[in-house]
MILUM-118667 format. One record per residue (C-alpha): residue number from 1; y, z negated, x negated. Coordinates in pm, whole numbers, plus 50000, padded with zeros to 5 digits. Example, Ala and Ser with C-alpha at 12.3 -4.5 7.8 and 13.67 -1.06 7.14 Angstrom:
REM MILUM-118667
REC   num      yy      zz      xx
REC     1   49550   49220   48770
REC     2   49894   49286   48633
//
This chain:
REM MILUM-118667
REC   num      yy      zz      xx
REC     1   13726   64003   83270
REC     2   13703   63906   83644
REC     3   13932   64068   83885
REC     4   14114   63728   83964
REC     5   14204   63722   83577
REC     6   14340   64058   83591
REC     7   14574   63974   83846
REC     8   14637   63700   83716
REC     9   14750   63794   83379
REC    10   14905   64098   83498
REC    11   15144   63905   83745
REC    12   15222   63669   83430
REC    13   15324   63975   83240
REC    14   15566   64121   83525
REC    15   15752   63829   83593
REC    16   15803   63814   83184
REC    17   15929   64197   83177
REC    18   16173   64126   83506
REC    19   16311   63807   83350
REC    20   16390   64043   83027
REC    21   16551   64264   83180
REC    22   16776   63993   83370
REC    23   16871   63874   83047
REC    24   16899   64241   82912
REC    25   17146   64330   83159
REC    26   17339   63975   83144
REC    27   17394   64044   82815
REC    28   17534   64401   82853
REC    29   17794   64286   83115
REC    30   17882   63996   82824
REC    31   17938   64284   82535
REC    32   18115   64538   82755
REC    33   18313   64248   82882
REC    34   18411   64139   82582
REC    35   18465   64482   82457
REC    36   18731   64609   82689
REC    37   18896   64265   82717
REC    38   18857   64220   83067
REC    39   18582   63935   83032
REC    40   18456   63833   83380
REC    41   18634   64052   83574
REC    42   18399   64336   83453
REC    43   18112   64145   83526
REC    44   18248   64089   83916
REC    45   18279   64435   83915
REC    46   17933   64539   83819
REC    47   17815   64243   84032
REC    48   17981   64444   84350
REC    49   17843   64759   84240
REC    50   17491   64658   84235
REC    51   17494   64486   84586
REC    52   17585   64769   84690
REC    53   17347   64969   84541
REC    54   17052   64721   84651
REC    55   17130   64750   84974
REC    56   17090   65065   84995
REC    57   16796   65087   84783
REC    58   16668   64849   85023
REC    59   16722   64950   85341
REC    60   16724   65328   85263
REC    61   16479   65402   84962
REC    62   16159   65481   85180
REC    63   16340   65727   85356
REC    64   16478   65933   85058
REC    65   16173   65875   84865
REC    66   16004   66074   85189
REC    67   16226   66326   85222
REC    68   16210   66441   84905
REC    69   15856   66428   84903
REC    70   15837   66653   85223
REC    71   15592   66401   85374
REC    72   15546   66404   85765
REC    73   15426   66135   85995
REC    74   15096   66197   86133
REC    75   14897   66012   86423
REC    76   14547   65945   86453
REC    77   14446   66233   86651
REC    78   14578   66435   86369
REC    79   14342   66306   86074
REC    80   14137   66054   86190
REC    81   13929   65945   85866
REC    82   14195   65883   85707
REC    83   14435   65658   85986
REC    84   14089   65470   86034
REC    85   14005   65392   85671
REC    86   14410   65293   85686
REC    87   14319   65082   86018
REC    88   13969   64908   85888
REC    89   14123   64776   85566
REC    90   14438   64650   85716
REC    91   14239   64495   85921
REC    92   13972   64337   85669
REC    93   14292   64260   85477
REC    94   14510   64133   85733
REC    95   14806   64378   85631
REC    96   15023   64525   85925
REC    97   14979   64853   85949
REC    98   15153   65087   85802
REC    99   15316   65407   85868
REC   100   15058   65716   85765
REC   101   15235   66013   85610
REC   102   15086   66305   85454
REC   103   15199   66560   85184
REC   104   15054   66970   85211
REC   105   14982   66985   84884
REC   106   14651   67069   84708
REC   107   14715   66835   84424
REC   108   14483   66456   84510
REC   109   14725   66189   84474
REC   110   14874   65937   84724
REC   111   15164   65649   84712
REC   112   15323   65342   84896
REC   113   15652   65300   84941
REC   114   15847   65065   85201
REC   115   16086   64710   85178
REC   116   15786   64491   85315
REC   117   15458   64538   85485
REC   118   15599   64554   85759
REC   119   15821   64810   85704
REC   120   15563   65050   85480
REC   121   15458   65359   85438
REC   122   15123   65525   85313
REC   123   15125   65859   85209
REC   124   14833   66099   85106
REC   125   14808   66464   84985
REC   126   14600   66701   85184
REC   127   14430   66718   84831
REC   128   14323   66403   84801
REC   129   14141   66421   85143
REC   130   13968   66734   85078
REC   131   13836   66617   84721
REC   132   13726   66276   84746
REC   133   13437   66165   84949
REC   134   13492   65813   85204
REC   135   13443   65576   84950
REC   136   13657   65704   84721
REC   137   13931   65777   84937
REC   138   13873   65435   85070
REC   139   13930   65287   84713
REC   140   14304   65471   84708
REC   141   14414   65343   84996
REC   142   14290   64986   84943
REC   143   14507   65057   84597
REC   144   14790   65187   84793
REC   145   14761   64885   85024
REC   146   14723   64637   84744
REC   147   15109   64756   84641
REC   148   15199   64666   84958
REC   149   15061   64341   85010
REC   150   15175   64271   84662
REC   151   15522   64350   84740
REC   152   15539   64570   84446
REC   153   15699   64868   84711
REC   154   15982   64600   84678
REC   155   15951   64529   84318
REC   156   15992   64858   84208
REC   157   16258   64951   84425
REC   158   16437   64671   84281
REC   159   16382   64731   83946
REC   160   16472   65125   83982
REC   161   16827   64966   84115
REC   162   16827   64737   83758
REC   163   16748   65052   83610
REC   164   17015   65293   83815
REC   165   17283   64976   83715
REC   166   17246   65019   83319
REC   167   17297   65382   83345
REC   168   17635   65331   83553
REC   169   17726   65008   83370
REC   170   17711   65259   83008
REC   171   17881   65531   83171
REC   172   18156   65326   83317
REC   173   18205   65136   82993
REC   174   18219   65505   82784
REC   175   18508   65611   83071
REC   176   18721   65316   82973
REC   177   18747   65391   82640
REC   178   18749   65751   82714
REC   179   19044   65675   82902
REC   180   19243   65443   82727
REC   181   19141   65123   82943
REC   182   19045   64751   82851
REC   183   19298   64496   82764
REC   184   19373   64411   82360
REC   185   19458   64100   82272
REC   186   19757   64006   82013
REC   187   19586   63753   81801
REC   188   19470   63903   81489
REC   189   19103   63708   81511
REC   190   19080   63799   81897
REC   191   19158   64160   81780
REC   192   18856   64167   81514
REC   193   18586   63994   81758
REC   194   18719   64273   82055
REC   195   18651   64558   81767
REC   196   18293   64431   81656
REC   197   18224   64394   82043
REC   198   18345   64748   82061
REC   199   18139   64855   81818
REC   200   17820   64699   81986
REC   201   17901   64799   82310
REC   202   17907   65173   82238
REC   203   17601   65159   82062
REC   204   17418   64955   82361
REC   205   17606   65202   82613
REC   206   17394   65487   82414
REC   207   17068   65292   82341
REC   208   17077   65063   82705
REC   209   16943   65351   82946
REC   210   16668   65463   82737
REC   211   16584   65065   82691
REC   212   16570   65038   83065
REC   213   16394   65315   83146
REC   214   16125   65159   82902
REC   215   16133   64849   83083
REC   216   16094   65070   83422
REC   217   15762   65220   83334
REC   218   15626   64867   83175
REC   219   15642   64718   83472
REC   220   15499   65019   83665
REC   221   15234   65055   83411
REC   222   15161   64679   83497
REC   223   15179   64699   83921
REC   224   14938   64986   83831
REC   225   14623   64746   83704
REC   226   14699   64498   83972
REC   227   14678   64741   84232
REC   228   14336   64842   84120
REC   229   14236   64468   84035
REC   230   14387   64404   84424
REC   231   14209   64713   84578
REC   232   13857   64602   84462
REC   233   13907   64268   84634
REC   234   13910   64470   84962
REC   235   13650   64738   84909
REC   236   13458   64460   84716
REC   237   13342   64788   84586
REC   238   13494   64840   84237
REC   239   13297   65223   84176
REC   240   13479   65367   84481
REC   241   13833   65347   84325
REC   242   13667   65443   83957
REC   243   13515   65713   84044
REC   244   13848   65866   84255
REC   245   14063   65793   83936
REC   246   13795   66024   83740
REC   247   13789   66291   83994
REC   248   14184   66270   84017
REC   249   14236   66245   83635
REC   250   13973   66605   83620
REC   251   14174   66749   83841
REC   252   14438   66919   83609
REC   253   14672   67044   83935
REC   254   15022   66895   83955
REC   255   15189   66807   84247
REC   256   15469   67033   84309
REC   257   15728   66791   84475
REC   258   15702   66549   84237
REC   259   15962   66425   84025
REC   260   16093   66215   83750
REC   261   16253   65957   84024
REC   262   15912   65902   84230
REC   263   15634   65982   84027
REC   264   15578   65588   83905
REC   265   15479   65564   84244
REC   266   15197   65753   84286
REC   267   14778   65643   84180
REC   268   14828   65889   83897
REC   269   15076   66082   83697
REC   270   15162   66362   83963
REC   271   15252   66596   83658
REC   272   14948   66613   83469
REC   273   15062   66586   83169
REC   274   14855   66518   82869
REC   275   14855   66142   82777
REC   276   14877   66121   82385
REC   277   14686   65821   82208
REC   278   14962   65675   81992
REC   279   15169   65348   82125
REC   280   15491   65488   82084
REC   281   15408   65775   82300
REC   282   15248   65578   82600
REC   283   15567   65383   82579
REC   284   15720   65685   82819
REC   285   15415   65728   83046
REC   286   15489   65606   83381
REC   287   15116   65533   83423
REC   288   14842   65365   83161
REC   289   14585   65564   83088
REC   290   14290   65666   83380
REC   291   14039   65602   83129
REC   292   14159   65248   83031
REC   293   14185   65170   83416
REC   294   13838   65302   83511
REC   295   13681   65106   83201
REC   296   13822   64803   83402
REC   297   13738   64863   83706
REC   298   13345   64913   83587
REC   299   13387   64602   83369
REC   300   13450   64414   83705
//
């Protein structure tokens, strides 16, 4: 497999998960809808909500993503290496550059986050710059970079909105009934197809954030192998990034202000947590496995 294949068939299978999910929540508003009996006006509603909601995810994300990361801006004087391996393949790239942050943390890992390249953000753990050598650490932050020029920064936070939508789209649904709301019809048949929309609807308000959420990590999971397939293009080096996801994956300390909202966005699973073999399992891991993405990146 060459690294333009990779990407390739990696950006095919993203742009198949997103359009799922378009559909998946399309047909949610329909049910719940259809359900309460207030048909399109519900789906205005939810259509208000989530503007809303994107534009503050879009404008605002980076900057609560930071904060609760405790990452601080840093200048060049301050750790040179890294703001001129930052520098050197923005430049071989032709990215803008983007904002350096770092994290005090022992723990090697590092993230992008940001609306655009030009509005981004690279951030690195103290950890990762004291444990990897040049070339390794030059391998992250083409991978980190790669995310950026991608626009998956932007993907993901757009998807984490789809995501955020479902959750509030269920729980607003279960409040109506809980309450006594939606309209009922008089007709006997429009009375039976409300009920077996009611029916559906509560079982899709149950099942439809843990469906999401699935859909969530896929398409990190995916972003993930691009990044590296993306990285190698600038390094032209493919070992570099391989041999940082070994040392990183060895490394068995977590990252202590990680959480379950922004660890999808780091190299690596920030928690540490064994990876079990079996499908189902993986199906919850918010990265694929270091092994399968280092046997890649050497097959390049």
């Amino acid at each position: 497999m060459t690294i333009y294949s990779q990407i390739a068939a990696n950006k095919t299978k993203t742009f198949v998960i997103i359009g799922l999910f378009v559909i998946f929540i399309t047909t949610i508003l329909y049910i719940y809808g259809n359900a309460t009996g207030y048909g399109l006006s519900f789906v205005g509603l939810a259509l208000i909500i989530s503007g809303i909601m994107g534009f503050a995810s879009f404008y605002y994300s980076d900057k609560v993503i930071l904060g609760m990361s405790k990452a601080r801006q840093i200048k060049k004087s301050d750790y040179p290496e890294l703001y001129r391996i930052v520098e050197n393949l923005c430049i071989g790239g032709g990215i803008p550059m983007p904002k350096v942050y770092i994290i005090q943390d022992s723990a090697p890992n590092a993230f992008a986050t940001g609306r655009d390249p030009k509005h981004a953000v690279i951030c690195a753990t103290t950890g990762i710059m004291e444990k990897l050598n040049k070339i390794e650490l030059e391998g992250v932050i083409a991978h980190e970079l790669s995310h950026i020029r991608n626009f998956d920064i932007r993907l993901m936070a757009i998807v984490v909105v789809l995501v955020g939508l479902v959750a509030l789209l269920a729980d607003f649904f279960m409040r109506s009934l809980w309450y006594g709301g939606g309209r009922r019809d008089s007709r006997q048949g429009s009375n039976s197809a409300q009920g077996i929309f009611l029916l559906i609807g509560i079982i899709l308000a149950i099942l439809s954030p843990i469906i999401a959420t699935l859909i969530q990590l896929a398409v990190s999971r995916k972003r993930e192998f691009l990044a590296d397939a993306s990285g190698v293009l600038l390094t032209r080096y493919p070992e570099g990034l391989a041999s940082a996801l070994e040392k990183i994956g060895k490394d068995k300390e977590p990252l202590e202000v990680a959480n379950n909202a922004t660890a999808h966005l780091y190299i690596a699973n920030p928690f540490k947590g064994k990876i079990s073999g079996s499908w189902f399992a993986n199906l919850f891991n918010t990265h694929p496995p270091i092994e399968e993405r280092i046997r890649i990146l050497r097959s390049m």
